[in-house]
matplotlib code that plots the C-alpha trace (Angstrom):
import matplotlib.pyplot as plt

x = [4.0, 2.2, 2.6, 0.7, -1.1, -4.0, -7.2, -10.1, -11.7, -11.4, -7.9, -7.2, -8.9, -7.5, -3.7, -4.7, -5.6, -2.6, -0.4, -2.0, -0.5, 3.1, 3.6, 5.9, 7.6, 11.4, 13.5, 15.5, 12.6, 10.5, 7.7, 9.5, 10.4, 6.2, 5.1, 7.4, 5.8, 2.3, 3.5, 4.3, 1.5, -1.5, 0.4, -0.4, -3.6, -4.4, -2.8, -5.0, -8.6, -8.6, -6.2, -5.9, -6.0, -3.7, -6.0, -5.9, -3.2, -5.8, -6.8, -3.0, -2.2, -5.2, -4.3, -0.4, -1.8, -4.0, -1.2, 1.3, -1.7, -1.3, -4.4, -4.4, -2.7, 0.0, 0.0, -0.4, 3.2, 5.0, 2.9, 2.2, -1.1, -4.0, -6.4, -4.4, -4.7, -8.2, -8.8, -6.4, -8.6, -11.9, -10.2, -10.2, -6.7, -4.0, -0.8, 2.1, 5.6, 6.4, 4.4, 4.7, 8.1, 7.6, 4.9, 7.2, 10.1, 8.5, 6.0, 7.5, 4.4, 5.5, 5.9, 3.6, 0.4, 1.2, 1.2, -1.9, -4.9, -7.3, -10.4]
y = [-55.8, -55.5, -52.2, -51.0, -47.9, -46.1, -46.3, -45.7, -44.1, -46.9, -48.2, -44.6, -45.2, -48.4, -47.1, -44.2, -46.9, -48.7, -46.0, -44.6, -48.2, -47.8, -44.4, -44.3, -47.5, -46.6, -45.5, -49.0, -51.5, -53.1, -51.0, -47.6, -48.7, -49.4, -46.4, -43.9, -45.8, -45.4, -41.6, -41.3, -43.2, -41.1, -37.9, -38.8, -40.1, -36.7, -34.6, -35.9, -36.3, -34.0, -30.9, -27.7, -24.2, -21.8, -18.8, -15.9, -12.9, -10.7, -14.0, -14.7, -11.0, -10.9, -14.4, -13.6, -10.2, -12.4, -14.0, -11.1, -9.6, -6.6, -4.2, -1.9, 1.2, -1.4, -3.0, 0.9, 1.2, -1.9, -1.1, 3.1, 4.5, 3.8, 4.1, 2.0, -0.6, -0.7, -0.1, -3.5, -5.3, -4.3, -5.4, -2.0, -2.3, -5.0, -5.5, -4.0, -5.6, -3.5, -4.2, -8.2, -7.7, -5.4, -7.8, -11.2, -9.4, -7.9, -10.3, -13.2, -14.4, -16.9, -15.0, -18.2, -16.9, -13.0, -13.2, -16.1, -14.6, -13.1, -11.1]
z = [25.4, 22.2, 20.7, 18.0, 16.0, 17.8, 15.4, 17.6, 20.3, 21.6, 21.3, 22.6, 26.0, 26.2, 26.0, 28.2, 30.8, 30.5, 30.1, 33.6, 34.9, 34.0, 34.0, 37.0, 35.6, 35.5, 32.5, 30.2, 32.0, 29.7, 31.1, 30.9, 27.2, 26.9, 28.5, 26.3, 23.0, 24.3, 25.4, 21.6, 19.8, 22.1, 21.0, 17.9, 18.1, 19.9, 17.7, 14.6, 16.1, 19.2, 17.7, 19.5, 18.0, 19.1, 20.7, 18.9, 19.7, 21.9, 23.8, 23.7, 25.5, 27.8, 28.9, 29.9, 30.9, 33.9, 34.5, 35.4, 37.2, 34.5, 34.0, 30.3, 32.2, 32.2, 28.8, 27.4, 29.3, 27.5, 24.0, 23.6, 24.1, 26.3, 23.6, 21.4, 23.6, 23.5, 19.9, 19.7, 22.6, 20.6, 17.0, 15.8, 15.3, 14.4, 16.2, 14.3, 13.8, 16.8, 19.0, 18.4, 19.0, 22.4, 23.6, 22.7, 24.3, 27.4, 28.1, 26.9, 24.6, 22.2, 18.0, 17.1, 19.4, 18.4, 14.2, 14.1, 11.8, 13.9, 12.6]

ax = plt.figure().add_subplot(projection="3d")
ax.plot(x, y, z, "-o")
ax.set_aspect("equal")
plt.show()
């Protein structure tokens, strides 16, 4: 096992491949010991070169909203108004302290996805 620092594309492919081939390997084996390392190291390798951005909050609502199979009459229920609901959906107007707090508590979106910049 030789274990080292992901530099490249390459290198990255190359422990994704191997990674793939112990993957299942079980946990205190030399393999199991290799495949959490690699686990780590393409984390990181991800994390710098292939970041993701968290959506913004209306993507963030409209997304949990799909997933609770919730229409606007519904969200207007958990956060006022039916119009303020779409003033918010057409970024007329910004999500208040209360409703980040209604929508983290009701829906269960996380703070992080609700208070991100959005224009």
């Amino acid at each position: 096992m030789e274990i080292k620092v992901i530099k490249t594309d390459e290198e990255y492919t190359q422990a994704l491949e191997r990674l793939e081939g112990i993957f299942d390997a079980m946990e205190g084996t030399p393999d199991g010991d290799e495949a959490e390392l690699l686990g780590i190291l393409i984390e990181k390798y991800e994390d710098e070169h292939y970041p993701i951005e968290a959506p913004d909050p209306i993507e963030a609502i409209k997304f949990r909203m799909e997933q609770m199979n919730m229409d606007n009459k519904a969200l207007a229920e958990v956060i006022g108004y039916k119009s303020r609901v779409s003033e918010i959906f057409n970024h007329k107007r910004k999500l208040s302290l209360k409703m980040i707090r209604t929508l983290h508590e009701k829906l269960k979106i996380p703070y992080e996805s609700l208070i991100a910049d959005y224009k």
